[in-house]
PyMOL Python script that loads the backbone (N, CA, C, O; Angstrom):
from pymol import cmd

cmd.read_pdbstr("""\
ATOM      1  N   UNK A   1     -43.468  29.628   9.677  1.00  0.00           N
ATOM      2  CA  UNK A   1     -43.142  28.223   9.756  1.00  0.00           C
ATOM      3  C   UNK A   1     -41.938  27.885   8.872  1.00  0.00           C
ATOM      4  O   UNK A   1     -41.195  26.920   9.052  1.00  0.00           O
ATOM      5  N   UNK A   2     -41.824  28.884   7.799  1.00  0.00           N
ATOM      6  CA  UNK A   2     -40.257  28.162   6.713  1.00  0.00           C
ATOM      7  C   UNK A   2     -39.148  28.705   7.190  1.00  0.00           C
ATOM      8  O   UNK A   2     -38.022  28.256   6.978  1.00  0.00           O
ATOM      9  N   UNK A   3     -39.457  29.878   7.976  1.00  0.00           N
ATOM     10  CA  UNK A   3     -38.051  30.404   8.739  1.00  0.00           C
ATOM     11  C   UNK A   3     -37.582  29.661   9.860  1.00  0.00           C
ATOM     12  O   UNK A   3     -36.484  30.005  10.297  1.00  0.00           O
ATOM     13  N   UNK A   4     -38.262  28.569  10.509  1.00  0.00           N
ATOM     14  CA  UNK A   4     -37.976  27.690  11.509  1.00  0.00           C
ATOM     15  C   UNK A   4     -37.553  26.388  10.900  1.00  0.00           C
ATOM     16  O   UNK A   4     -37.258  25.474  11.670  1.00  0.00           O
ATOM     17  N   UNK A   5     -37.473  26.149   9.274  1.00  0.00           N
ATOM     18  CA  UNK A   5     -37.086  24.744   8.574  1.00  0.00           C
ATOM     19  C   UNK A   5     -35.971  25.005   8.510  1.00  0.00           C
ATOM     20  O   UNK A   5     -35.133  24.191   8.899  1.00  0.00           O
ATOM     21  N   UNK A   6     -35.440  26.816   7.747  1.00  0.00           N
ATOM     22  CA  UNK A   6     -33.951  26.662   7.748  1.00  0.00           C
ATOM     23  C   UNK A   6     -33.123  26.032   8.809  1.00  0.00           C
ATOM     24  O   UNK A   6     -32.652  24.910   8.620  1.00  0.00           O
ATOM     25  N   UNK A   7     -32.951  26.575   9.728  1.00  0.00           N
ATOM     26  CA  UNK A   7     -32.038  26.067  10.558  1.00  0.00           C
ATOM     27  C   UNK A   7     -31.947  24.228  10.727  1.00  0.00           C
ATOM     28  O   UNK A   7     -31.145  23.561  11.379  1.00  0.00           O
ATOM     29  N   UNK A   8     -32.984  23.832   9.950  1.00  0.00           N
ATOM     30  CA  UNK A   8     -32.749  22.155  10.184  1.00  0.00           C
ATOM     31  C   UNK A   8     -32.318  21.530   8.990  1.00  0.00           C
ATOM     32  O   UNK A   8     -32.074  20.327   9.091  1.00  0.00           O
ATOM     33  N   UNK A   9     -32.126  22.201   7.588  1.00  0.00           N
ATOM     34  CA  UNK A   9     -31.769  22.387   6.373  1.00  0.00           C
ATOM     35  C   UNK A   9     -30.415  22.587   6.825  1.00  0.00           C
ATOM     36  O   UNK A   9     -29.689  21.630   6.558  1.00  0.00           O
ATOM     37  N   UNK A  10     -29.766  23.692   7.526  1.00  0.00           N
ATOM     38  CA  UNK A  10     -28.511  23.598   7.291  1.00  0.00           C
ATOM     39  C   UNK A  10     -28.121  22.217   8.035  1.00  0.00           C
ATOM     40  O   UNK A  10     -27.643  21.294   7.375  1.00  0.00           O
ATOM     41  N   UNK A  11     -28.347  22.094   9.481  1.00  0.00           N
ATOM     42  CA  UNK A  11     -28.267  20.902   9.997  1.00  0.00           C
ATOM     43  C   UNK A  11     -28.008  19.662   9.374  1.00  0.00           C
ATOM     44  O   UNK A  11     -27.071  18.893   9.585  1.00  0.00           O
ATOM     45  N   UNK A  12     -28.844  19.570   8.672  1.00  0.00           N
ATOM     46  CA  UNK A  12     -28.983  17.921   7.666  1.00  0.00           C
ATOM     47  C   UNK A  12     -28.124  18.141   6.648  1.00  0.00           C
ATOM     48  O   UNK A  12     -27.697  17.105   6.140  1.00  0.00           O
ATOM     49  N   UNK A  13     -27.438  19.909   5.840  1.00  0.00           N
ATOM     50  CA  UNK A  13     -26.616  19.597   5.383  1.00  0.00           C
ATOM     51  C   UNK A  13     -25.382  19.491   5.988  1.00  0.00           C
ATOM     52  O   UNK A  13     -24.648  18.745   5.338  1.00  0.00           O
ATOM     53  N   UNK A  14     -24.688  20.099   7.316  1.00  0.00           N
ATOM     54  CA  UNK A  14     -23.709  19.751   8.257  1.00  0.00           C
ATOM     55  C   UNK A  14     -23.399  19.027   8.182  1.00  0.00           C
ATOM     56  O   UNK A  14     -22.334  18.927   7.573  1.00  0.00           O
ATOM     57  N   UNK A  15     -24.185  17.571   8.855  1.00  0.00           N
ATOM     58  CA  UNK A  15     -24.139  16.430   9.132  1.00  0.00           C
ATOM     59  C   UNK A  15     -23.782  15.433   8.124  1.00  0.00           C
ATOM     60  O   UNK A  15     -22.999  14.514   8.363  1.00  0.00           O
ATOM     61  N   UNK A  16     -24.397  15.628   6.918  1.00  0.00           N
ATOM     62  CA  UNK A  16     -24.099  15.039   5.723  1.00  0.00           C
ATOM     63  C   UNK A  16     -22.683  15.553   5.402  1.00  0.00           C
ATOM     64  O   UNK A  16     -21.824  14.852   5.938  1.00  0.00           O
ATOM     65  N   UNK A  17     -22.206  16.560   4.693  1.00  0.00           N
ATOM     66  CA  UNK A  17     -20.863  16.857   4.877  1.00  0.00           C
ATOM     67  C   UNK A  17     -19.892  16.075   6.055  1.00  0.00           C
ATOM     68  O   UNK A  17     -18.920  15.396   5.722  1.00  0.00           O
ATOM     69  N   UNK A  18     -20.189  16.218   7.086  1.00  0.00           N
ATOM     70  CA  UNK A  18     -19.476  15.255   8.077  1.00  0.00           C
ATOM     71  C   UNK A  18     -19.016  14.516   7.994  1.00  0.00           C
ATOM     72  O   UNK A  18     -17.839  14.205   8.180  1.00  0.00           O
ATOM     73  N   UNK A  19     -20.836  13.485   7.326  1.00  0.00           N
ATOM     74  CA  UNK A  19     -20.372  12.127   7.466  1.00  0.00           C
ATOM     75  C   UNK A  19     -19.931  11.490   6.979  1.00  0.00           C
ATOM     76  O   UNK A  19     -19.706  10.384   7.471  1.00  0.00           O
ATOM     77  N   UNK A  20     -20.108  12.475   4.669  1.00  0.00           N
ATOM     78  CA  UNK A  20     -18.536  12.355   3.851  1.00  0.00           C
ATOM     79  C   UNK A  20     -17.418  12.742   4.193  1.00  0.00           C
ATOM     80  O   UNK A  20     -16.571  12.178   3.499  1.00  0.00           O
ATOM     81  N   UNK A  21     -16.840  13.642   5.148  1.00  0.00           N
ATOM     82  CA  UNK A  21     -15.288  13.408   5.258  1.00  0.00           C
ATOM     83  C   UNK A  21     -14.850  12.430   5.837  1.00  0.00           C
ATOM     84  O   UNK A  21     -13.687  12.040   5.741  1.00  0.00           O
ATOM     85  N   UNK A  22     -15.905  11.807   6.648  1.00  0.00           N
ATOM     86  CA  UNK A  22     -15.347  11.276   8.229  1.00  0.00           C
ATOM     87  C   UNK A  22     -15.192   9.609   7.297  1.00  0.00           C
ATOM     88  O   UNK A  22     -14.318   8.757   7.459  1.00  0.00           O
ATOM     89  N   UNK A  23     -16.286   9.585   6.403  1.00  0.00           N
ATOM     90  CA  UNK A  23     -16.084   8.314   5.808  1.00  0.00           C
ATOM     91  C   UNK A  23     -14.928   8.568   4.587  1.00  0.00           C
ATOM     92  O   UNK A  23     -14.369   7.537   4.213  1.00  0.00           O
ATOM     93  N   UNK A  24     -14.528   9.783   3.953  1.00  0.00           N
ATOM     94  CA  UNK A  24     -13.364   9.634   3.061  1.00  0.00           C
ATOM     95  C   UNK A  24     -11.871   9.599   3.719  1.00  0.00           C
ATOM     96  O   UNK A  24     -10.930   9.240   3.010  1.00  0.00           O
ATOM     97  N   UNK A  25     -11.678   9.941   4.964  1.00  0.00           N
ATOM     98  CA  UNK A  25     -11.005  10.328   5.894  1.00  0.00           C
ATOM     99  C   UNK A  25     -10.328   8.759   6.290  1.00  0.00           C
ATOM    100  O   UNK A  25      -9.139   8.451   6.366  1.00  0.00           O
ATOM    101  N   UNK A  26     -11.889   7.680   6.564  1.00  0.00           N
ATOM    102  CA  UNK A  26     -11.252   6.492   7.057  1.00  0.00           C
ATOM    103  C   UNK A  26     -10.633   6.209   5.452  1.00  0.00           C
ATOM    104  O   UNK A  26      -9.441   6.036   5.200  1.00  0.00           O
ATOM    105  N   UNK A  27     -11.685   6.210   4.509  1.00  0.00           N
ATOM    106  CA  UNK A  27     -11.256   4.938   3.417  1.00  0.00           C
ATOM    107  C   UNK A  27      -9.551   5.488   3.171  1.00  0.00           C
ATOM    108  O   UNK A  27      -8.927   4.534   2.708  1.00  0.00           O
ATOM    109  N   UNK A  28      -8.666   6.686   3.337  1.00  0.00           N
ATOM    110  CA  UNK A  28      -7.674   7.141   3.026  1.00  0.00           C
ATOM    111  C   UNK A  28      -6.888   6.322   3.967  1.00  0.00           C
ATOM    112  O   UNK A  28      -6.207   5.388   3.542  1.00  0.00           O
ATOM    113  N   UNK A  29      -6.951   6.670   5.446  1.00  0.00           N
ATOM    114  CA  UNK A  29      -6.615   6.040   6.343  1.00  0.00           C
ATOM    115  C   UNK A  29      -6.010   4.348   5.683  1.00  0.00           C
ATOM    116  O   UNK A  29      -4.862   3.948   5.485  1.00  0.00           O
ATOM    117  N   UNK A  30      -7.471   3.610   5.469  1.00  0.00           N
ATOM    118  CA  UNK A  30      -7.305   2.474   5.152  1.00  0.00           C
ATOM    119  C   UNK A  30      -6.075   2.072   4.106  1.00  0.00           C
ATOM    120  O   UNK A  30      -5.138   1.279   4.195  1.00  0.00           O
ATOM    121  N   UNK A  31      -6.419   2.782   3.308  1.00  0.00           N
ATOM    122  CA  UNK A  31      -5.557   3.060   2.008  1.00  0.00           C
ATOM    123  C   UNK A  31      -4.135   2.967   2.107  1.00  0.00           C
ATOM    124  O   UNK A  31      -3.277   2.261   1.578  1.00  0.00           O
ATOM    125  N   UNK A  32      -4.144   3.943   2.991  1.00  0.00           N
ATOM    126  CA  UNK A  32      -2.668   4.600   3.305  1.00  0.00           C
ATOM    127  C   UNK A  32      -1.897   3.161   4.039  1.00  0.00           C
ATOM    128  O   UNK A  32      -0.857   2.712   3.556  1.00  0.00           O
ATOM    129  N   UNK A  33      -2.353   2.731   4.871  1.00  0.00           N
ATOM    130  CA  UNK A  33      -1.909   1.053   5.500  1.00  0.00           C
ATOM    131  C   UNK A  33      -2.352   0.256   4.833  1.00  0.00           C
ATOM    132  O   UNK A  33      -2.794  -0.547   5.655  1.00  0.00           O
ATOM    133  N   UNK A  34      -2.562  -0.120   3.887  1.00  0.00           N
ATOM    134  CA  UNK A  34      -2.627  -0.963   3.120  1.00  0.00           C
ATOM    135  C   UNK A  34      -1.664  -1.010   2.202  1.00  0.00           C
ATOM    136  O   UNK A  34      -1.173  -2.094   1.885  1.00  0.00           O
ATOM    137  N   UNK A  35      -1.178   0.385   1.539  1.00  0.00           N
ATOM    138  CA  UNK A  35      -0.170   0.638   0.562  1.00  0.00           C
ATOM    139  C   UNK A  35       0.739   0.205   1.377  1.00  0.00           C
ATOM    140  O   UNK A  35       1.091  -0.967   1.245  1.00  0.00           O
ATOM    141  N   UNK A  36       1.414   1.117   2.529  1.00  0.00           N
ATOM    142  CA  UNK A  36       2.449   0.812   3.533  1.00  0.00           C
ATOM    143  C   UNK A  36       2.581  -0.693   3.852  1.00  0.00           C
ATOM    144  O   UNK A  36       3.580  -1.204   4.358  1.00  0.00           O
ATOM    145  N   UNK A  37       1.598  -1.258   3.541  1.00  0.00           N
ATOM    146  CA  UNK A  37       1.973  -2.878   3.910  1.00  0.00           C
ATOM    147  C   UNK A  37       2.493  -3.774   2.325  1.00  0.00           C
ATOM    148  O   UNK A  37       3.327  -4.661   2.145  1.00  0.00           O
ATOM    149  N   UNK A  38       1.577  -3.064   1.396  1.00  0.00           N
ATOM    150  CA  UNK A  38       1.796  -3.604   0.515  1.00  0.00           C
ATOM    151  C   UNK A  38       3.348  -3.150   0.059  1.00  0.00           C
ATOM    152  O   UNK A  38       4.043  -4.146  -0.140  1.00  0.00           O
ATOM    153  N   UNK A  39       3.800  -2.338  -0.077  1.00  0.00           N
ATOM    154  CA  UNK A  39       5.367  -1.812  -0.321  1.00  0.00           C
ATOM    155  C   UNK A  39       6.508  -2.491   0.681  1.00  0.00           C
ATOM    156  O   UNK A  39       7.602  -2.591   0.126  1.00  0.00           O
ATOM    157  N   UNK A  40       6.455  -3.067   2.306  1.00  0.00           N
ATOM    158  CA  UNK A  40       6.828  -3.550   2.826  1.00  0.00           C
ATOM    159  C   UNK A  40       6.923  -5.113   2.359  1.00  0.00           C
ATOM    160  O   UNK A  40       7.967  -5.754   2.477  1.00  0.00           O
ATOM    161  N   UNK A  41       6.084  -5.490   1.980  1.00  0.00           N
ATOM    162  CA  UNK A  41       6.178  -6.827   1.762  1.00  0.00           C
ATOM    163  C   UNK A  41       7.078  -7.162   0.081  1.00  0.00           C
ATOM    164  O   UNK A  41       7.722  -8.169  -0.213  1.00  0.00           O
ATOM    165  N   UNK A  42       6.830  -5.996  -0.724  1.00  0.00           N
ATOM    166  CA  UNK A  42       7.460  -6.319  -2.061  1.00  0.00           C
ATOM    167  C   UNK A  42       8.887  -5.816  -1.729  1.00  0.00           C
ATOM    168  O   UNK A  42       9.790  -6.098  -2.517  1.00  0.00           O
ATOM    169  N   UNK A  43       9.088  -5.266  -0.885  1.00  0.00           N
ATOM    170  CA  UNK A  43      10.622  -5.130  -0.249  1.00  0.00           C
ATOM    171  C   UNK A  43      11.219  -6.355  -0.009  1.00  0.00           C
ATOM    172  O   UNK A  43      12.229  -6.768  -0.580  1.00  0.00           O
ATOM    173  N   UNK A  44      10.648  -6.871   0.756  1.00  0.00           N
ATOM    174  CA  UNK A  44      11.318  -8.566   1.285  1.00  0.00           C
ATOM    175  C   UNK A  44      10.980  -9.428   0.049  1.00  0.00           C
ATOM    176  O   UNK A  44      11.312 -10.584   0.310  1.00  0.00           O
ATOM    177  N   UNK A  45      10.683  -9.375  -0.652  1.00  0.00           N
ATOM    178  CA  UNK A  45      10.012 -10.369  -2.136  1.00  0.00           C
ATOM    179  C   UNK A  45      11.686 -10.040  -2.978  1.00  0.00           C
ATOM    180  O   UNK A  45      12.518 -10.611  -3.683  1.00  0.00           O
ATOM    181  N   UNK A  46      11.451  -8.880  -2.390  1.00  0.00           N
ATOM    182  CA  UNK A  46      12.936  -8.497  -3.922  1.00  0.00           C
ATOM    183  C   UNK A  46      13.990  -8.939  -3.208  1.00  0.00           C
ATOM    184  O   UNK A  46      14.988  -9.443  -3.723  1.00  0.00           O
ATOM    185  N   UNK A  47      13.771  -8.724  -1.641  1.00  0.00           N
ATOM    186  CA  UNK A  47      14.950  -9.145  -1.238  1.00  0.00           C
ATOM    187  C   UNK A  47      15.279 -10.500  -1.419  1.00  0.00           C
ATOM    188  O   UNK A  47      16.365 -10.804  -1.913  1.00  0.00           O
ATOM    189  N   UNK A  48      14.397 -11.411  -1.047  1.00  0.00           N
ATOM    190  CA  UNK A  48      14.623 -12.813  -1.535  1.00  0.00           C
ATOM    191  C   UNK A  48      14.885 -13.093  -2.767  1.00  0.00           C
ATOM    192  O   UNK A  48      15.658 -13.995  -3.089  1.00  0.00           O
ATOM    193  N   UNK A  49      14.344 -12.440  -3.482  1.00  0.00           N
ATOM    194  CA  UNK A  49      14.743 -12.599  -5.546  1.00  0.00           C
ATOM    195  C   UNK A  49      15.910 -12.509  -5.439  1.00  0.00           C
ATOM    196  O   UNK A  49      16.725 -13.421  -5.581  1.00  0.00           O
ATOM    197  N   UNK A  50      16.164 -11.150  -5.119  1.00  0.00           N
ATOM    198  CA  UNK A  50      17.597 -10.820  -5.451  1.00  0.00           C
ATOM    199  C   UNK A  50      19.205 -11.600  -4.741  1.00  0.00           C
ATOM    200  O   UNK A  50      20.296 -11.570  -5.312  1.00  0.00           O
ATOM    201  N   UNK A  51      18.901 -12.279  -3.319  1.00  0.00           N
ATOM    202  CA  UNK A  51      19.582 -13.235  -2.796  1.00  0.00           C
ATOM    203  C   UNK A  51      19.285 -14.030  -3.131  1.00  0.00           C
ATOM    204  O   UNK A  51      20.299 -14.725  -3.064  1.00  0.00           O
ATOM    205  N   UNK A  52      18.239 -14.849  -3.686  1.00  0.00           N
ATOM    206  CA  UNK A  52      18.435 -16.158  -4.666  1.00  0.00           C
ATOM    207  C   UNK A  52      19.214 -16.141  -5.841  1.00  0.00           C
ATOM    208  O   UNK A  52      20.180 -16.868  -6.074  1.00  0.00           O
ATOM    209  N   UNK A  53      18.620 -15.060  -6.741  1.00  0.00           N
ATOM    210  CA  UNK A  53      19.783 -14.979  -7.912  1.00  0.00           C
ATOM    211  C   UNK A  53      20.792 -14.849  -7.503  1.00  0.00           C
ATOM    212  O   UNK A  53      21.464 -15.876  -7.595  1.00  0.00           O
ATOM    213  N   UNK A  54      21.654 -13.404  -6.717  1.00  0.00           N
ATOM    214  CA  UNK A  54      23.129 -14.167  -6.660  1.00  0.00           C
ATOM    215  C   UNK A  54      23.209 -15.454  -6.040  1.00  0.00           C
ATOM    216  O   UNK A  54      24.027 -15.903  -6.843  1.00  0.00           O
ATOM    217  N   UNK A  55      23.060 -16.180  -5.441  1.00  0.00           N
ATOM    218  CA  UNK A  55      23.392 -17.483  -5.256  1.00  0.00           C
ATOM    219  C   UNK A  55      23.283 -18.249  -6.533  1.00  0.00           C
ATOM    220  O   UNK A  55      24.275 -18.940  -6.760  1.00  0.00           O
ATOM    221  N   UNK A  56      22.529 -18.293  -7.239  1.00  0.00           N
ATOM    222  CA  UNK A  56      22.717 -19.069  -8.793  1.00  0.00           C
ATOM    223  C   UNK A  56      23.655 -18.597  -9.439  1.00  0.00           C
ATOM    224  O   UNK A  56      24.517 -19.216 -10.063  1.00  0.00           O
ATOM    225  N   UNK A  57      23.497 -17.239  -9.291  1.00  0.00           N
ATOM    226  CA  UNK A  57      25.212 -16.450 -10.566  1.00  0.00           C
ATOM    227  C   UNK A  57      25.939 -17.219  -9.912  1.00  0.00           C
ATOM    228  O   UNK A  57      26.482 -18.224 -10.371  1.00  0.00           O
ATOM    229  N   UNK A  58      26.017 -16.808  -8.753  1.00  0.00           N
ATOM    230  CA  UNK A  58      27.480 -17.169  -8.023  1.00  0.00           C
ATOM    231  C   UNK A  58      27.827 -18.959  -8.059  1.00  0.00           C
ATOM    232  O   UNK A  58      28.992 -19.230  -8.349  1.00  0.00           O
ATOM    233  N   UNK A  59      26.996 -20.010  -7.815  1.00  0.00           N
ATOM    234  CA  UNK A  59      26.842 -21.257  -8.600  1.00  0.00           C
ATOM    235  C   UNK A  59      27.369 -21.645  -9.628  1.00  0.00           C
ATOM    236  O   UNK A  59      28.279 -22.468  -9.731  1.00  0.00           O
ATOM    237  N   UNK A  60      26.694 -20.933 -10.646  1.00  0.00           N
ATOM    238  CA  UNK A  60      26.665 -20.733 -12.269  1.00  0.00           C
ATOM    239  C   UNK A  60      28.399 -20.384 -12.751  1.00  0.00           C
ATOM    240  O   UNK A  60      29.060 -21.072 -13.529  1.00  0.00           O
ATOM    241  N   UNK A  61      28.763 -19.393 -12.187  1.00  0.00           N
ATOM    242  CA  UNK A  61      30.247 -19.328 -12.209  1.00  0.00           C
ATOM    243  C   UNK A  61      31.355 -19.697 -11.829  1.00  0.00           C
ATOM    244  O   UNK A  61      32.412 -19.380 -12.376  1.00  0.00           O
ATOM    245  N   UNK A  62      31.192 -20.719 -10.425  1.00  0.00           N
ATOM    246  CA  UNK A  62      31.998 -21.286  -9.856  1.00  0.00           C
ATOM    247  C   UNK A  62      32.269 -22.744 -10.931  1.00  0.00           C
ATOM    248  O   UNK A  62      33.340 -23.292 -11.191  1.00  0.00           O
ATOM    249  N   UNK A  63      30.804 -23.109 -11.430  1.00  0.00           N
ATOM    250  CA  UNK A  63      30.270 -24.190 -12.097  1.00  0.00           C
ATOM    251  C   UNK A  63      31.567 -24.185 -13.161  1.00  0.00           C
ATOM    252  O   UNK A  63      32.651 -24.768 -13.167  1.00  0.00           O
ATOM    253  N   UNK A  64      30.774 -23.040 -14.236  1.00  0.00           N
ATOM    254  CA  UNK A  64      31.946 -22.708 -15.378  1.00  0.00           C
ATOM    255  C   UNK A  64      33.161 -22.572 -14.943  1.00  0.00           C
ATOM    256  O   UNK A  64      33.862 -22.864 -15.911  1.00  0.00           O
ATOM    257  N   UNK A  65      33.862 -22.293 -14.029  1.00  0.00           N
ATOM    258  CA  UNK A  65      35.269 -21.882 -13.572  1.00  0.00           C
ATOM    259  C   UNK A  65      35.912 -23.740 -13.334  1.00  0.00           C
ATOM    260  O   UNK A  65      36.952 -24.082 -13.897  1.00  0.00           O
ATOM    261  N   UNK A  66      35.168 -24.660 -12.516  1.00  0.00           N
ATOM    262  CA  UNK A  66      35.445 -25.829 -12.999  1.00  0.00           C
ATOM    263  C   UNK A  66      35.955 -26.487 -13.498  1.00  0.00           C
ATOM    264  O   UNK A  66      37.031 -27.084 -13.476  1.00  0.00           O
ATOM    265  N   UNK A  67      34.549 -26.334 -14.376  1.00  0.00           N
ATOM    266  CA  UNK A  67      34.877 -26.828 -16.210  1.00  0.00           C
ATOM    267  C   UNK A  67      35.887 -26.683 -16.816  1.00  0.00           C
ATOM    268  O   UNK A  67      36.645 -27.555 -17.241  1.00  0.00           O
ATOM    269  N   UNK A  68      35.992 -25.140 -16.925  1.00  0.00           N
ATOM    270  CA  UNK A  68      37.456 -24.652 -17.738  1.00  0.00           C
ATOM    271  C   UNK A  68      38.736 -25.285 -17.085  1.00  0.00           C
ATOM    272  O   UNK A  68      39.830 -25.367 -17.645  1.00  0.00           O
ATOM    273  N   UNK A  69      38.461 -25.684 -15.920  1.00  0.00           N
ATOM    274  CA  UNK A  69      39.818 -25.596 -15.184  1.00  0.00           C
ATOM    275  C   UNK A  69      40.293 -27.289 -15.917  1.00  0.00           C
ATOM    276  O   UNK A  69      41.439 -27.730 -16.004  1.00  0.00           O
ATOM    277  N   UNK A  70      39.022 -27.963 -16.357  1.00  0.00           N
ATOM    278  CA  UNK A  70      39.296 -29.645 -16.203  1.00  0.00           C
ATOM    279  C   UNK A  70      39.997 -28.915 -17.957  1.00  0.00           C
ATOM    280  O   UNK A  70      40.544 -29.666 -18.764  1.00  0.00           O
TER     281      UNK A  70
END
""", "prot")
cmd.dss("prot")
cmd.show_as("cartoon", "prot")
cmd.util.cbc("prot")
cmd.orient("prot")
């Protein structure tokens, strides 16, 4: 009778193994598009930073250039 349990021992451990990759497999997945979104979006963030500030330098100096000129 215990030589007929093995084979359901390995089974249940198979399956278990499985069903940790298959679930570390998604959460990576998830991961992985989530980062990719998150890095996309701080792309356009800087991009807007960084075209707002020059528009203020560029403001800021025309401003002073002005001045000096009066």
């Amino acid at each position: 009778m215990i030589k007929n349990e093995n084979g359901s021992v390995t089974l249940i451990v198979l399956v278990t193994i499985l069903f940790i990759l298959i679930v570390l497999a998604t959460n990576l997945v998830y991961i992985s598009a989530k980062r990719k979104s998150q890095l996309q979006e701080s792309m356009i963030l800087q991009n807007v930073y960084d075209t707002g500030l020059k528009k203020t330098y560029d403001e800021q100096i025309q401003k002073r250039n002005l001045e000096s000129a009066q």
